[in-house]
N, C-alpha and C positions, 0 to 999 in steps of 0.2 A: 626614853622608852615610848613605843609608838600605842597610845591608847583610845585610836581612834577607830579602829576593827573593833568591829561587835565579835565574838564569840557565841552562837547560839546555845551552844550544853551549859553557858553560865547562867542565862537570864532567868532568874526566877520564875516562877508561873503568876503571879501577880503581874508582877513586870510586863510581861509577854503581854497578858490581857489588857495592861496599861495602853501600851506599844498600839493595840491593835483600834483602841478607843470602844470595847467591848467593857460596858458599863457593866453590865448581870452578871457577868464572867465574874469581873473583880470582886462585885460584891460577894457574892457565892464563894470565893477562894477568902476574903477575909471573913466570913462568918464562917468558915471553915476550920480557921485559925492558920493559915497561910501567911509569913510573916509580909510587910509592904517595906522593909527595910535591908534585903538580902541586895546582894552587890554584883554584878557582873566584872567580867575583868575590865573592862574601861573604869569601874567605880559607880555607875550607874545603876539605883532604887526604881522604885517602882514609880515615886514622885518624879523624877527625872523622865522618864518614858513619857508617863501622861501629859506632862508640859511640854517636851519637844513636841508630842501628837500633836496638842493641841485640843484636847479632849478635858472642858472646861469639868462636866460630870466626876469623871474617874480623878483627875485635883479635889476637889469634894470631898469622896468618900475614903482614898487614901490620906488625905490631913486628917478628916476625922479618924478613921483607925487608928493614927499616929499621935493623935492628940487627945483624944478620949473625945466628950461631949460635942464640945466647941474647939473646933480646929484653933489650932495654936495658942491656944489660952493659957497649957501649962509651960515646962522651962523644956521638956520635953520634946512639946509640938513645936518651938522655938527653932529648937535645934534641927530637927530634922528637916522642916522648911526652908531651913539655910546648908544644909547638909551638899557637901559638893562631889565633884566626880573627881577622878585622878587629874582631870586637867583644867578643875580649880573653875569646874562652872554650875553653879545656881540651878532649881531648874528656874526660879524668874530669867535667869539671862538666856537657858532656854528656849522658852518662850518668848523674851524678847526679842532674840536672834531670827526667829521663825513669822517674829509678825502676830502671834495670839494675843490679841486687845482681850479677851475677856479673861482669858488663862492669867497675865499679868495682874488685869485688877485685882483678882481672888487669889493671888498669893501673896501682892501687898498689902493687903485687908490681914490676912495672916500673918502678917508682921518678916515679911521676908526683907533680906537685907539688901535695897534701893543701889548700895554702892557697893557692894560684894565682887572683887577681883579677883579676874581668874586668874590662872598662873603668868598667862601672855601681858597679864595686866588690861585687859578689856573690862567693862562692868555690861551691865542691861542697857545703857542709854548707849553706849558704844557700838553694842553690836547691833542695836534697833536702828540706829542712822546710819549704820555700815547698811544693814539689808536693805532700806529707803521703806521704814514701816513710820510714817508720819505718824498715823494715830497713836501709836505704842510712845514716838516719841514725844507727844506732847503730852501722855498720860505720865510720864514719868517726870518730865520737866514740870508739870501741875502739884506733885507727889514732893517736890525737892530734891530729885536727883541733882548731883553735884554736876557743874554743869562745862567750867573750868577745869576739871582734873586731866591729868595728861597720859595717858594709854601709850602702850604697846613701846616697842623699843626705842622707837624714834621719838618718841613724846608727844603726839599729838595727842588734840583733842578731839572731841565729837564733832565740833564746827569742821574741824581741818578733814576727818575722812568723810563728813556729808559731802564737803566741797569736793575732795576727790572722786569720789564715786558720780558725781553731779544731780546731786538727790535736792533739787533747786526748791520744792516745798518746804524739804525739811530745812534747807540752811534761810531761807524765810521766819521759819520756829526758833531756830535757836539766835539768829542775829541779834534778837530781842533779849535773849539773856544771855549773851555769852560773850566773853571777852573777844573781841575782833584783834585786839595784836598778842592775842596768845600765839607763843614762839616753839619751833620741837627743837631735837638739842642742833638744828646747826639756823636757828634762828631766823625757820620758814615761818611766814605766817597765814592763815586759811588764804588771805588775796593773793598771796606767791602761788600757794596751789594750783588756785583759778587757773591762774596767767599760765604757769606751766603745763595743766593737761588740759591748757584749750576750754577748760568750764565757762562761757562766755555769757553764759545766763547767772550762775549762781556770782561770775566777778561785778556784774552790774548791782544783784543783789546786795555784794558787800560793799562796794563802793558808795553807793546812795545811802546804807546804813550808817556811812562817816567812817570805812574803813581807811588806811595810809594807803596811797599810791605808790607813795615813794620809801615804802619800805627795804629794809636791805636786811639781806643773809649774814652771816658769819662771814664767807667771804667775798662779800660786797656785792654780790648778784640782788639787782633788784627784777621785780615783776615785768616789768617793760622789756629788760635782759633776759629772762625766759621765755617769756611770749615771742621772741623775736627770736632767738635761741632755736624752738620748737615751731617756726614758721607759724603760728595761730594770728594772722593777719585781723582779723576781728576784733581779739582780744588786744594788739597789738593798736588798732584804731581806739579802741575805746578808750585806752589807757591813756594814747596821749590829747585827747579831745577833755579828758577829767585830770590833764595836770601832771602828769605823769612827766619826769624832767630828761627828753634823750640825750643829755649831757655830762650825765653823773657818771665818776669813775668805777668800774663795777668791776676791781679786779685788782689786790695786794700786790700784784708781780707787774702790772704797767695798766695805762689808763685803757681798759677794754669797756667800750659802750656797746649798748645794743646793736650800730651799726656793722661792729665787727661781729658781730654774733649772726644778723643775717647772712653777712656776708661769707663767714665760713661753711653755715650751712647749706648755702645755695638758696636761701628762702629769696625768690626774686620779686614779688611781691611788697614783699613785709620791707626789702632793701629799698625799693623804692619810695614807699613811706617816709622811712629814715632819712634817705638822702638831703628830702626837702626840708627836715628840722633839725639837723645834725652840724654842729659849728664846721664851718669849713678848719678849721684850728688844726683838726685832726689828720686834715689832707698831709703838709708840710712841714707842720707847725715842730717847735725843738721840744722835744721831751713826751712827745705826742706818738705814736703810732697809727699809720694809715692801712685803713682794713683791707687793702690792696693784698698787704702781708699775709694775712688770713685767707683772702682767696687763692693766693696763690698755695698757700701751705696745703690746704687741703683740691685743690684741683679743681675750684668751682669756676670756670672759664663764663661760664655766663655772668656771676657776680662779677667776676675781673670785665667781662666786656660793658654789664652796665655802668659801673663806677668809674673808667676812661671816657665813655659815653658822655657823663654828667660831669666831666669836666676832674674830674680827678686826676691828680699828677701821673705819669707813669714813671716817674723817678721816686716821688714820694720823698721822703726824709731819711737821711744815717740811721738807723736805727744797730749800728755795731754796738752800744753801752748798753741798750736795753734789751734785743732779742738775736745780735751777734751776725746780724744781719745788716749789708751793705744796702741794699737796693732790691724792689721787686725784682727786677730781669735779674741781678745776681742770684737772688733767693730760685725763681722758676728756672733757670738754667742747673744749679745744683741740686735740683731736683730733679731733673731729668735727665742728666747726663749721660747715660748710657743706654736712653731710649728715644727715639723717634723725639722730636722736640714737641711741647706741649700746646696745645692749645692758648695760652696763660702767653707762653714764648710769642708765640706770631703777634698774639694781641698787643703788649708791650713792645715790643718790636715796630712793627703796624704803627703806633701811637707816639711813634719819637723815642721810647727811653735813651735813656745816655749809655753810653758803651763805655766802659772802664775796662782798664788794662785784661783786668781778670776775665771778662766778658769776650775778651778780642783770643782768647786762650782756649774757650770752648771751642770755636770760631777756627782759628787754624791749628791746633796742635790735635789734628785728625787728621785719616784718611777719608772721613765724612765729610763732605759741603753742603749738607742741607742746610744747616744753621748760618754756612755764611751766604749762601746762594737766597737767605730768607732775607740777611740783615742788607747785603745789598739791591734786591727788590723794592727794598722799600727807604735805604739812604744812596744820597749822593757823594759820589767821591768830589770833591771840589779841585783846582790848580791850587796848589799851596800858594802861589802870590794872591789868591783871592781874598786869602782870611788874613785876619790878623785877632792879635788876642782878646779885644774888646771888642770887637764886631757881632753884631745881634747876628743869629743865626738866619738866612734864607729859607724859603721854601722854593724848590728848583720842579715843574711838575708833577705836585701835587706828592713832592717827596723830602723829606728834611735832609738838609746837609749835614756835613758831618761836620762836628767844630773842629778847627785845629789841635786842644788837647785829647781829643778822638783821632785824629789821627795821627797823631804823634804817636799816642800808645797802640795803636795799628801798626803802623810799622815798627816799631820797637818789638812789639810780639813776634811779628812777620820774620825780621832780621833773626830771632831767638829760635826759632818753628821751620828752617831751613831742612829739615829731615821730611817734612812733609810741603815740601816748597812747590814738587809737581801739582798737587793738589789744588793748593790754594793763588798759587800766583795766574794760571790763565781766567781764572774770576777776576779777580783785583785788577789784574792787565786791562781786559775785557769789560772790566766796570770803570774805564778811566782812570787809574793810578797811575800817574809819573812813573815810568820805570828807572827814570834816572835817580830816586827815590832809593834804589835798593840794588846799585850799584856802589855796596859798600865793600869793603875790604874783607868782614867777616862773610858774608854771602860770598864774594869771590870764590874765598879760600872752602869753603864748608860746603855748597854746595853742590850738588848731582850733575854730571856732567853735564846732561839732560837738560835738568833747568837752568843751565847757565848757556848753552847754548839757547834756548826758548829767549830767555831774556835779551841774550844778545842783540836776537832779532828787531828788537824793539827799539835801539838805541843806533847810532852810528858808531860803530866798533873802532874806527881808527881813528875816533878822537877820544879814547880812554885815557885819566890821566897815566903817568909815567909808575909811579904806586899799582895802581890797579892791573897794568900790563906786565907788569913784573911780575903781578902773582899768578897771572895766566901762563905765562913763559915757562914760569916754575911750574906748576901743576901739568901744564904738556911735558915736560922736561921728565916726571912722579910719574907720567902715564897716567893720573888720577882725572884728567878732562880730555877728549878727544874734541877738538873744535872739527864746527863744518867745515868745509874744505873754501869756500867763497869768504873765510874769515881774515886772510891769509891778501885778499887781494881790497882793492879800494871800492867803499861802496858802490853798487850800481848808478846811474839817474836816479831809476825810476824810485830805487829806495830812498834815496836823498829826498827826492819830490815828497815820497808821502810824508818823511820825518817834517818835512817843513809846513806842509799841509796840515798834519798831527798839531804841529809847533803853533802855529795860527788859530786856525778852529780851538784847540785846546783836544787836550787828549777824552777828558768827559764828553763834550758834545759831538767830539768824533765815534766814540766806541758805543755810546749809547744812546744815538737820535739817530732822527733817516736824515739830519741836515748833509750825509755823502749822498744822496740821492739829490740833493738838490744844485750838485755841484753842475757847471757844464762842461762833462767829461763821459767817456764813453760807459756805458750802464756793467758793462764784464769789470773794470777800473773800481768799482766802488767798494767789493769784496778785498780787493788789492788794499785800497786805501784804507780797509778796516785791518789790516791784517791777517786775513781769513786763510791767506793760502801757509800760517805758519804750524807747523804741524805743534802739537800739544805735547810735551813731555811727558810718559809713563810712570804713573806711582806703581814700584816693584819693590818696595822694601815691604818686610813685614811690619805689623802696627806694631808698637812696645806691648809687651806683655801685662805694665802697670796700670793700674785704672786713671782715668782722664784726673778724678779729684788728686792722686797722689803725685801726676806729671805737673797739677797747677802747682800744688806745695813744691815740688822740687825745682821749678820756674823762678817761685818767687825767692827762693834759697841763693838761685847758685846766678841769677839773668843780672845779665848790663846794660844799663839805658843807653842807646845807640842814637845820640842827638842827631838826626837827618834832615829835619827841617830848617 
């Protein structure tokens, strides 16, 4: 029941005169015989009224009326001094709510009750340091107000809502008597406060008092994890300059530090901070989580672009056993799958990540090529005799190569992703891929006529082995492939020349450097030698109706490793 509307047809006429701080009134109604005890529907006397006023006078002469001679003196004036409202408040707390230093002293001199709770569980010291009434709270802390007791639902104390509200005189007053690791029930303490709404005066306050730095929550969040949490860079400095440990695990379900905490929120600031005192352990390390994960979850691309920045892995660590999660790029790509690729995408991309199977799936098993039109921007297709399986990785202008188990599982995917093969193969062609690579027998057979004519172009057709010509034979035979009509007869020269040209140069530094330009051959020949004049095959089928995540699951159900290399 809501007993915090006044009603004016209740309020007594004492009451009312109380209210208004008209002294003569009151007196005049109690030598009238006007009762000073009648209630309104909140449960509020006439004594109540004059202490929220604030009107030291009319307290006075209503205790007197209530008490005979000398206010409070009999069992009487006792009671009524202490007499509450329906919502269990004093008029002391009253008045101490409101800030009245002289109204307080004259009702404690009356013997009112210093620790009296109201229903919310507030008392007079409570709600003096909630309003930031210093004098009231040091008259009461002078008095013996309890000074430790724990209020309202969450169990603070007075320390804990002075800290909150940032009432930095008052938490000065009570630091001197008050338990500094008093706990509320999820075992905050006043300096957790601080650190989380940013109080950066009343945390220095408590800290110089001998408060813990390195306090911790119920669930293992300490102050440095909040301040960081809520971007308060400040408070975030001061913390670790007095000790404060950014190393500590601050989270039951995996080791979450502060760093993950900027970094989720985008505090870009406060992440920099962290970076320079944060164990690199975290970057790679087994059993560790890298806050990479964090920014990606939540979309903070600037966090993500600082921490690659400062040297942070863009692979990072497994983390499948602890958040079921393979890899940043695996985590930012299933997170954006069916939207524009993210910001988070390019940056990890950009940065090297490693491309796994699953990764090469977003990549072709679309009629979209942004995502592979990004990935190869920024890698290199190598000649498979380049690599071998222990070879350090290149940088080929100013661009990472691809390893060998990267491309392995490239074309493994590519071979499987044949339904969208117009798509993706004049990239992959055009970005130097071997096309002799994916003249497999599956591709043969599965194939668009389209893109098997496309590919053709790229190989010398009459040396296919006797297997592969077979299943051409067949499929003209099905009607299911119409060959170009020049298929039929023996390559030209001029195509021989370029195959061997191709063959030499290498097909990468042919399709993607201007080293054709530097050949000495006539300048209309160098389009030739790229391949330019071969027309692109048409994607006309419609996309699958399933979502991209449920084609990777049925990828990985029903797909055959197609060893090509």
């Amino acid at each position: 029941m809501d007993f915090t509307e006044c009603y004016g047809d209740t309020v007594s006429s004492v009451a009312a005169a109380a209210r208004s701080g008209c002294r003569k009134r009151v007196r005049r109604l109690i030598k009238r015989g006007f009762s000073v005890d009648c209630r309104d529907n909140r449960g509020w006397n006439a004594l109540h009224e004059a202490a929220a006023a604030g009107s030291k006078e009319c307290v006075q002469d209503i205790l007197a009326a209530a008490g005979g001679k000398k206010a409070g003196s009999s069992h009487g004036g006792s009671a009524y001094v202490n007499s509450l409202t329906h919502e269990g408040e004093s008029a002391c707390y009253l008045a101490a709510q409101r800030g009245h230093l002289a109204v307080v002293r004259l009702l404690l001199k009356a013997h009112s009750n210093i620790n009296q709770l109201t229903n919310d569980l507030s008392c007079p010291l409570y709600a003096a340091a909630d309003g930031g009434h210093k004098e009231v709270v040091e008259l009461l802390v002078s008095k013996g107000a309890e000074v430790n007791r724990s209020h309202t639902a969450s169990c603070w104390t007075c320390l804990h809502q002075a800290v909150y509200k940032g009432h930095s005189e008052i938490v000065r007053v009570l630091v001197n008597v008050c338990n500094l690791e008093a706990l509320d029930d999820h075992k905050i303490s006043p300096l957790f406060v601080a650190a989380q709404y940013g109080q950066q005066e009343c945390l220095e306050i408590l800290v110089n008092a001998g408060a813990d730095v390195s306090t911790q929550a119920a669930d293992l969040a300490t102050p440095l994890l909040i301040a960081s949490q809520e971007g308060h860079k400040a408070c975030v400095d001061f913390l670790l300059d007095h000790g404060a440990d950014p190393n500590v695990a601050c989270s039951h379900d995996w080791p979450q530090l502060p760093i993950h905490a900027a970094a989720e929120f985008g505090h870009i600031g406060v992440l920099r901070r962290l970076i320079s005192v944060t164990d690199r352990a975290c970057d790679r390390g087994d059993g560790t989580v890298s806050p990479l994960y964090v920014a990606v979850d939540k979309h903070q691309s600037k966090s993500v672009e600082m921490l690659l920045k400062e040297g942070y892995s863009p692979d990072a660590q497994d983390c499948t056993h602890i958040l079921g999660i393979r890899s940043p790029l695996s985590f930012a790509l299933c997170r954006t799958s069916n939207k524009p690729y993210s910001e988070s995408v390019q940056l990890l991309v950009a940065a090297g990540a490693s491309l796994s199977e699953e990764d090469w799936i977003y990549a072709l098993a679309t009629d979209k090529t942004d995502l592979l039109q990004l990935i190869l921007e920024h890698r290199w297709i190598p000649r498979p005799e380049t690599l071998t399986r222990d070879c350090s990785v290149p940088h080929r202008r100013g661009k990472t190569v691809l390893k060998l188990q990267e491309l392995r599982e490239l074309l493994c995917v590519a071979l499987n992703q044949e339904h969208f093969a117009a798509c993706w193969l004049p990239l992959l062609l055009k970005a130097g891929l071997e096309p002799s690579l994916l003249l497999q027998p599956h591709m043969m057979e599965q194939a668009d006529g389209e893109v098997l004519n496309y590919l053709l172009e790229f190989v010398n057709w009459s040396n296919l082995s006797p297997a592969l010509k077979h299943i051409l034979d067949r499929r003209r035979a099905e009607k299911t492939w119409e060959p170009c009509p020049y298929f039929d007869a023996i390559p030209c020269l001029s195509h021989i020349c370029r195959l061997q040209v191709r063959s030499v140069l290498g097909p990468d530094l042919l399709m993607r450097t201007d080293v054709v330009q530097q050949l000495p051959v006539p300048s209309p020949l160098h389009g030739f030698l790229q391949f330019r004049d071969v027309p692109e095959a048409s994607y006309t089928h419609s996309p699958p109706s399933s979502p991209l995540s449920n084609r990777i699951q049925q990828y990985r159900s029903t797909h055959q490793h197609r060893h090509v290399l």
